[in-house]
C-alpha positions as YAML, in Angstrom:
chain: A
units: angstrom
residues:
- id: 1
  name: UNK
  ca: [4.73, 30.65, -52.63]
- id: 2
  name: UNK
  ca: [3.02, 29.83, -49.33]
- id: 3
  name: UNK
  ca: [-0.48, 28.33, -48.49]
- id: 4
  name: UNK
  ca: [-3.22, 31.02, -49.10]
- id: 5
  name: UNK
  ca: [-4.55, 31.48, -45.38]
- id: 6
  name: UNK
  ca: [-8.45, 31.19, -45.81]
- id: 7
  name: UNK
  ca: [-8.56, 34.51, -43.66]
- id: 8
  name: UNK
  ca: [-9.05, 37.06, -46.69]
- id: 9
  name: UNK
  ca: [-8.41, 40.37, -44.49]
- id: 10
  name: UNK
  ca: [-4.71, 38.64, -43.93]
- id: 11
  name: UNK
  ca: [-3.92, 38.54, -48.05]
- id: 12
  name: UNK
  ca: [-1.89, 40.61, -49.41]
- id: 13
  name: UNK
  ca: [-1.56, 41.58, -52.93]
- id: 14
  name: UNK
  ca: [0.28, 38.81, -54.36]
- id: 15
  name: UNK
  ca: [-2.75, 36.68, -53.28]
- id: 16
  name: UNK
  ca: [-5.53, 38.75, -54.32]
- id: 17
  name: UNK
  ca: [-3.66, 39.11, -57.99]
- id: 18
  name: UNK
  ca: [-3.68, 35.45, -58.04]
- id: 19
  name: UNK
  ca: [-7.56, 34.88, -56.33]
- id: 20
  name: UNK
  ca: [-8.67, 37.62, -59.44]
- id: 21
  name: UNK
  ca: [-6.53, 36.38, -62.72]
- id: 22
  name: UNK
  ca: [-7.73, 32.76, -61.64]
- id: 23
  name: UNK
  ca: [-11.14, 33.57, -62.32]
- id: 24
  name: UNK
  ca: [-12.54, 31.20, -65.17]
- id: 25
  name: UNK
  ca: [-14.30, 34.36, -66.98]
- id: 26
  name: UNK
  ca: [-14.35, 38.08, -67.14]
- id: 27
  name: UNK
  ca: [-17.32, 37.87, -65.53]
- id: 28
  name: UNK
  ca: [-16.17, 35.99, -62.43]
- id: 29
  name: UNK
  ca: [-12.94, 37.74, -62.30]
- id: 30
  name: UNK
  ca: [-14.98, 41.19, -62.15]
- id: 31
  name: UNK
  ca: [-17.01, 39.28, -59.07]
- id: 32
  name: UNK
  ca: [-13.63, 38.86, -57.75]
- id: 33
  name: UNK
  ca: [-12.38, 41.92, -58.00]
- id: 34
  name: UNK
  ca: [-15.09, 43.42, -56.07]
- id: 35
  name: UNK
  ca: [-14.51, 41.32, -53.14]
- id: 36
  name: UNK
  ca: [-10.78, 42.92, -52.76]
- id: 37
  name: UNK
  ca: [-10.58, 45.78, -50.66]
- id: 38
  name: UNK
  ca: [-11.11, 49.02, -51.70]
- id: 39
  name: UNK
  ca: [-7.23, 50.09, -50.67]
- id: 40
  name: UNK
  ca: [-6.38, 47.48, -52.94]
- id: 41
  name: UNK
  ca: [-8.60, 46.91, -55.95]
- id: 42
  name: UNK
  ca: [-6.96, 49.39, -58.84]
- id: 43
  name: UNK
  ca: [-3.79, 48.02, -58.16]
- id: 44
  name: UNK
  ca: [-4.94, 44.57, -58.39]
- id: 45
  name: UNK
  ca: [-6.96, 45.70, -61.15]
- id: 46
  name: UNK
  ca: [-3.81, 47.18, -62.95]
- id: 47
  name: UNK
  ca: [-2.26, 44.13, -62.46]
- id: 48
  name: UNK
  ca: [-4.85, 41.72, -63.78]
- id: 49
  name: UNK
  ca: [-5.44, 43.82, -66.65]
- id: 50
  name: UNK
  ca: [-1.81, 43.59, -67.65]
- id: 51
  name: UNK
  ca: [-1.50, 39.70, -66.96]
- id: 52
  name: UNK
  ca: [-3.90, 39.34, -69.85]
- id: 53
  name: UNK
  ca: [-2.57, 42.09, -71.44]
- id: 54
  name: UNK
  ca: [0.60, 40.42, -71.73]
- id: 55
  name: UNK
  ca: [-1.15, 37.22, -73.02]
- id: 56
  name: UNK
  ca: [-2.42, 38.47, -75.91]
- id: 57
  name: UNK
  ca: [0.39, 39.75, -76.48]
- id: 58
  name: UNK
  ca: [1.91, 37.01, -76.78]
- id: 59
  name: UNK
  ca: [-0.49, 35.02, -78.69]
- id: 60
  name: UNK
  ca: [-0.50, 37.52, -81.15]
- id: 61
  name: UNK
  ca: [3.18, 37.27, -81.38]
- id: 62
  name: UNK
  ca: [3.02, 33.03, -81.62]
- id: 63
  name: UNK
  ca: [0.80, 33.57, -84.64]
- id: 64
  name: UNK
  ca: [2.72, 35.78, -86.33]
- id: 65
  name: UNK
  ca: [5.75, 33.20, -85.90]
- id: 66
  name: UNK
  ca: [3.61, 30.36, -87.35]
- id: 67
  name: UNK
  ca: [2.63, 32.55, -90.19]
- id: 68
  name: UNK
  ca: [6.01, 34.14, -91.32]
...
């Protein structure tokens, strides 16, 4: 992947999906999220959701491994 330009109005969704998910807390990711453009923000949204979607997902899956 290439160098995030600094200029936010150049980002395209890749980079907002990665500026959002990085976010240390729902809270902060929410703060985030509002800075992406309207046009943008429920697919972003969407796909942040599903990122941690997929984690738990996951985890969940890992545990029941450990435990079978």
């Amino acid at each position: 992947m290439g160098v995030m330009s600094k200029d936010r109005s150049e980002w395209g969704y890749g980079q907002w999906n990665i500026y959002v998910r990085s976010g240390a807390t729902p809270e902060e990711r929410r703060a985030r999220l509002a800075e992406v453009p309207e046009e943008r923000r429920a697919y972003v949204e969407a796909y942040v959701r599903l990122v941690f979607r997929l984690r738990a997902d996951c985890e969940q899956r890992k545990g029941r491994a450990v435990h079978a």
